[in-house]
Structures are given as C-alpha cells and as structure tokens.
C-alpha positions, 0 to 999 in steps of 0.5 A, a space after each residue: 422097517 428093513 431099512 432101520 439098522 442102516 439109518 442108525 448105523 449112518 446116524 452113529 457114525 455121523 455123531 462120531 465124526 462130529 465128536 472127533 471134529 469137537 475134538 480137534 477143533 478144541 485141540 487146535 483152539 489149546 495150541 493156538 492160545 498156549 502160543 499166544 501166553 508164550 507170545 504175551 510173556 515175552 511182550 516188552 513194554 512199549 516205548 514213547 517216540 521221542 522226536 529229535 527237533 532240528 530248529 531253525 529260527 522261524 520256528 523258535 520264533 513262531 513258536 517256542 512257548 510251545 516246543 519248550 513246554 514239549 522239552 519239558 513234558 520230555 516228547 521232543 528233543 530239541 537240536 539247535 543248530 549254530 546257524 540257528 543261534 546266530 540268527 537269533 542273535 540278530 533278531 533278538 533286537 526289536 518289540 515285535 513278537 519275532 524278536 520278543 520270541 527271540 530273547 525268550 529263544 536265547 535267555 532258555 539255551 543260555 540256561 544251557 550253559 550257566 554254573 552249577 547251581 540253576 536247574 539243568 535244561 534236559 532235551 536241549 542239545 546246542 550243535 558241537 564243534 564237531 557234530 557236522 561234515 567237513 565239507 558239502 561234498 561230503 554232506 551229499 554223500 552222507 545225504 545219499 546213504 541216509 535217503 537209501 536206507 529209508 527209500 523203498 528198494 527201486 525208488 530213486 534215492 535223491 532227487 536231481 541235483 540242482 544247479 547251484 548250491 544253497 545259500 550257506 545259511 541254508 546249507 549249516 542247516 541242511 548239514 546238521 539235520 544230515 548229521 542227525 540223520 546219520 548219526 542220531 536216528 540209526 542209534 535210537 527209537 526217535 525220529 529226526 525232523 527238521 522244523 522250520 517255517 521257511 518255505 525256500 528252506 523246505 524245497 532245499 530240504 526235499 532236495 536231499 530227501 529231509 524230512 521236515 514239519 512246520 513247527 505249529 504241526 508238532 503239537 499235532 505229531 506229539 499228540 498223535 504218538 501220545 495216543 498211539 503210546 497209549 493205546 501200546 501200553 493199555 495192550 501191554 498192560 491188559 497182556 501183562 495181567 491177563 495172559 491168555 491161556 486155555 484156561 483162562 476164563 476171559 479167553 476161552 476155557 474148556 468149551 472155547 471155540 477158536 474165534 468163531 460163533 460160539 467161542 471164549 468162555 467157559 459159558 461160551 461167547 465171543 472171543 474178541 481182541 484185546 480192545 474188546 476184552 478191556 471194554 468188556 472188563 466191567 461186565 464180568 461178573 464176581 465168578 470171574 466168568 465172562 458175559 458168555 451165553 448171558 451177554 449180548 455177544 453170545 451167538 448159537 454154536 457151529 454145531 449140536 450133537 444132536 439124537 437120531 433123526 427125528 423120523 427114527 424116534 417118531 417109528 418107535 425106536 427105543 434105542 435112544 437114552 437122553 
C-alpha cells in the first residue's frame, strides 16, 4: 500500500492532461467551423456554363433539331460564321436530309433578321462585318497568343507549321473560332468550341490548338454541365440555409469533434460533407437534432474520462465519487 499515493497522484494527473486535450480539441473544432460560416456566407451562387458554338455546315446539317432546341433551353450560344451560310445556301437545294437540314438551317437565322414584329431569336449570333482578322498572318498570331494562354507553362504553344495553308473554306472558319477565342471567351464563364463533322477541318483546327466537338457530342457536354450545375447549386443552396456554425445542431454543437470518430451533433455522430448532410436531412428529427448516437453513423468517441484504475478501487480506495 506504500505505493498508492503515487498511483493516484499519476491517475489525476492523467485525467487532467485528457480534460486539457478536450478542451483544445473543442477549441479547435470552434475556429474551424466559425471559418467556414465566414466561407459560407460569402459563397456566390453558382453560375451554368454556357458554350459558345462555332457551327460549321456539316453540323447544322446532321443536327440542327438538336442544337436549336439547346438555343432554346439557353445552354448553347450558337456562332454562325459567314462561310458557314454560304454553305448552306448551296445545300439548301435537293430532298435529302442534308439539304431538307439545311433550309431548316437557313429559314431559323433568317428569323434573325426579319422586322419587328416575330418573336427575336436569343443565342444566335451570325459573324459581323468585323468580327474577324485581316488577314492569316495575323490570324496565326492571335492563334499563338490564345494557345499560350491555355497551354501549361513549357509545353509547346503551336504545333509545326505546315507547309501550305488551308483551303480558304477552311481558313473564314478557323478565322472565326480564333476570333472567339481571343475575344469572346476571355470576357465570359463560356466556352468556345468549334463543332463540326469534317474530319479534314478537325486536323486543321488541331494545327492551331482549336478546340473542337462533333456536333451529336453536345447533347453529351450539355448534359454533363447540367449535372455539374446541380450539384453546384444543391451545395449552394444547403450552405445558403444551413450555415455551418458551432452551434449549429447538423454540424457539430458543444460536444462536436472536428471530423473524426465521435463527432457532430449535439449527440454525437459523424460529421460528413455536405453531400452527406443533404442525404441525411430527412433522418433528423422534430428536436432539430441530427441521428448522433442513435444513428447508424454514430461510431464510439476517441477517448473516455474515465476513474482511477480499476485495481486502485479493487484495494478499498474511497477516495472516488462517481
């Protein structure tokens, strides 16, 4: 029994450096979330990508049902360039799909340019007089400067030049997704894409670091930034109402660890990320308390205060009130 004063004396002191440990855990776990209400409140609301279509011929050809329906769901901003239309004006005569595709092509940019009076066609710009470069010389250099700004540091800007030029079909085209590239992107959260069908006018277009698609892959790109666009939004909107404080009952109150085993919630719990949150939302109850230690996410703390050891209690000791 001579060694008893010693064991309690190493037990208090271990109880007081796990009360001091609780203590700046909890302390830390309050800075941390008060940053993020900071954070949260000043969260912008999330913006929808809009792409900016550069059209060639074979694409309002194959598919303009398609990308007028995107123009009119306001995901797409279609650019018709000038060689485009003069395309369509020599397709426009025939029964097949190509030429029926392009009257279609032709009657819907004409609404463009009817009087007051028919409803205005929005997402639909047809190339200006000016929106173009002088000359290819100085298309390539405008071509340069865009690949530079979007090529990682070290990595070559343009390809090889290639011996000869385009075709001049090819190069009006190229000249106005270069255009939109230098002009139109830089000033908006869009993105500029050539859409087009030809393969001849891809490998150009990759020459000068142009990025295109094919025009039955827009569906595709749209419906991926829709989903993207929600899943911004539900974020936005979760943080929006439900910011994350100390005090705040679904992202860890009083008794709230920082992340780990044993915390969020007043009752304990897992604290998860948003996602989990917003699935979790129906499984908190009319206290406005989370599932904490009655959920299926509740896991056991990272520690107990516990009692002397239990050896001290089994020799007789009294000195413990529980």
């Amino acid at each position: 029994m001579k060694t008893l004063p010693t064991t309690i004396q190493a037990s208090q002191l271990t109880l007081e450096k796990l009360e001091r440990l609780a203590v700046a855990r909890l302390q830390h776990t309050v800075n941390e979330l008060q940053t993020q209400v900071d954070l949260d409140r000043t969260l912008l609301p999330p913006t929808r990508k809009i792409f900016f279509c550069v059209c060639d011929e074979t694409a309002l050809t194959a598919s303009i049902p398609e990308l007028k329906r995107f123009v009119a769901d306001k995901t797409i901003n279609m650019i018709v360039p000038f060689s485009t239309l003069d395309s369509l004006d020599k397709l426009k005569k025939g029964t097949e799909d190509t030429n029926i595709h392009a009257r279609e092509s032709i009657r819907f940019f004409d609404r463009m340019q009817t009087p007051s009076g028919r409803k205005q066609i929005t997402g639909v710009k047809i190339q200006g007089p000016t929106e173009k470069y002088a000359n290819w010389s100085e298309c390539l250099t405008a071509a340069a400067t865009v690949a530079a700004a979007r090529s990682p540091t070290g990595s070559p800007v343009l390809s090889e030049e290639p011996d000869q030029d385009p075709p001049n079909r090819i190069k009006e085209l190229l000249n106005c997704a270069i255009y939109c590239l230098s002009n139109l992107q830089p000033k908006s959260e869009g993105q500029v894409l050539l859409v087009t069908n030809d393969e001849i006018v891809r490998e150009w277009a990759e020459l000068y670091k142009i990025p295109t698609i094919g025009s039955m892959d827009v569906g595709r790109l749209v419906q991926r930034e829709d989903v993207e666009f929600a899943e911004k939004k539900r974020h936005y909107d979760y943080a929006s109402t439900n910011p994350r404080s100390p005090s705040s009952p679904m992202r860890g109150g009083r008794s709230g660890g920082r992340g780990g085993r044993g915390g969020g919630g007043v009752a304990g719990g897992r604290r998860g990320s948003w996602k989990e949150d917003e699935r979790g939302r129906d499984d908190v109850n009319s206290n406005g308390f989370g599932r904490g230690r009655f959920g299926r996410d509740y896991s056991p703390p990272d520690y107990v205060l516990r009692g002397p050891p239990r050896v001290l209690l089994e020799e007789g000791a009294n000195f413990w009130e529980p």
